[in-house]
N, C-alpha and C positions, 0 to 999 in steps of 0.2 A: 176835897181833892188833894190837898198836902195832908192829909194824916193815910192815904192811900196810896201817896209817890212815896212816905217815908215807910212805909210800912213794906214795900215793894223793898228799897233798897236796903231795909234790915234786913229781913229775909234773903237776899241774895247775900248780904255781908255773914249772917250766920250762916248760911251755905256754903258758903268759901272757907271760912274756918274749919268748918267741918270734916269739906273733905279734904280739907290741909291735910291730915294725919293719913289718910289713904296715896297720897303722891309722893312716891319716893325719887329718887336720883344717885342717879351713878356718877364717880368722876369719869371722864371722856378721856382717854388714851388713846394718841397716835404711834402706831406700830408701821415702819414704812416698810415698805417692800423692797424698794433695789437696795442692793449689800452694800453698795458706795456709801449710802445712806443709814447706814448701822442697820437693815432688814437683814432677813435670813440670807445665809449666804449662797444657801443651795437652789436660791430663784435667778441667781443669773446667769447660769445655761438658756434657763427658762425666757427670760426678757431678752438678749441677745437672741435665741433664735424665732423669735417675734419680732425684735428690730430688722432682722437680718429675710424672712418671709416680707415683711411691708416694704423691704425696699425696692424702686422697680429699678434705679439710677444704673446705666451703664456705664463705665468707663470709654470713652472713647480712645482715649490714650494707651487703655489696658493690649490692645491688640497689638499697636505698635511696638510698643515696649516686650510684648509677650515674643514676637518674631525678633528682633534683635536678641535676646538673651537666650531664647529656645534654641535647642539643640536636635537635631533629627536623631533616629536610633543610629543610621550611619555612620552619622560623627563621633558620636558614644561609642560605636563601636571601634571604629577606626582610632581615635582616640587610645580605647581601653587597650588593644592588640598593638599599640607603638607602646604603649608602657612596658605591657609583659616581654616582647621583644628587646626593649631597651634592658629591662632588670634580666633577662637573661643573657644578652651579651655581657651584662657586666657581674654574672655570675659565673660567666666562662673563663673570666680571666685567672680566678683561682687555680683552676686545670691549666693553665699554662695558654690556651684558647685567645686568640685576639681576634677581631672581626669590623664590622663597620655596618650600621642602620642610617638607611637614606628616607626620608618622606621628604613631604610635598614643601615644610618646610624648614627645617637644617636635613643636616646628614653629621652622624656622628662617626666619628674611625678610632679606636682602640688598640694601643700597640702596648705591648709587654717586652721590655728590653731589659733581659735580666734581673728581674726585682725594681728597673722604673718605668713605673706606668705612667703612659701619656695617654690622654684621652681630649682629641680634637674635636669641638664641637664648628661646624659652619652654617652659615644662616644662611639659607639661599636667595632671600629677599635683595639683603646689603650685601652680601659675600663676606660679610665680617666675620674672624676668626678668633675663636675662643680655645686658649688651649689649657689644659689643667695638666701640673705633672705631680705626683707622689713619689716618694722613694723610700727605699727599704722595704718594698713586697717581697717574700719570697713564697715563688710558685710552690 
């Protein structure tokens, strides 16, 4: 019976030798994927709009915050058309032109007194007056 256990475990020992020479191996290299991590760079569109699809989280806060700082087209526009207004009253004074823009809140007035301009700003909130004056324009 032991010249049959040992005879088993040669055989499995020169089996193993044997097929030593047929089992080869690689070294194993990690290549990471996100760029943060030295990966290609051009996968993180890719992982960003995968993070950004899995996420369901809403802001709660984002509405509130979105209505204080949003602005209606109205505003923009009224806004946009006090500007152009303004830069054109004060494109008129070169022509000799003085004039005054009023909104909801200052009013501006524009006076040309021979080469010194005064341009009064008023706030209509506080009523506080702002006045600017230049000298040595000539019309």
């Amino acid at each position: 019976m032991k010249t049959k256990t040992f005879l088993q475990r040669t055989g499995l020992c020169l089996l193993g030798l044997g097929s030593h020479g047929l089992v080869q191996a690689t070294e194993l290299v990690y290549t990471p994927i996100n760029p943060s991590f030295g990966g290609n760079p051009l996968n993180g569109t890719w992982l960003l709009n995968n993070a950004q699809a899995q996420n369901d989280y809403d802001d709660p806060d984002l509405k509130d915050r979105a209505a204080l700082t949003g602005t209606s087209a109205l505003e923009r526009f009224s806004s946009q058309l006090q500007s152009r207004l303004l830069g054109q009253l004060l494109d008129n004074i070169s022509t000799g032109n003085t004039g005054s823009l009023s909104t909801d809140a200052f009013i501006v007035n524009v006076l040309d007194d021979s080469g010194q301009l005064t341009i009064e700003v008023t706030d209509r909130a506080t009523g506080e007056v702002s006045e600017i004056k230049v000298n040595g324009l000539a019309p």
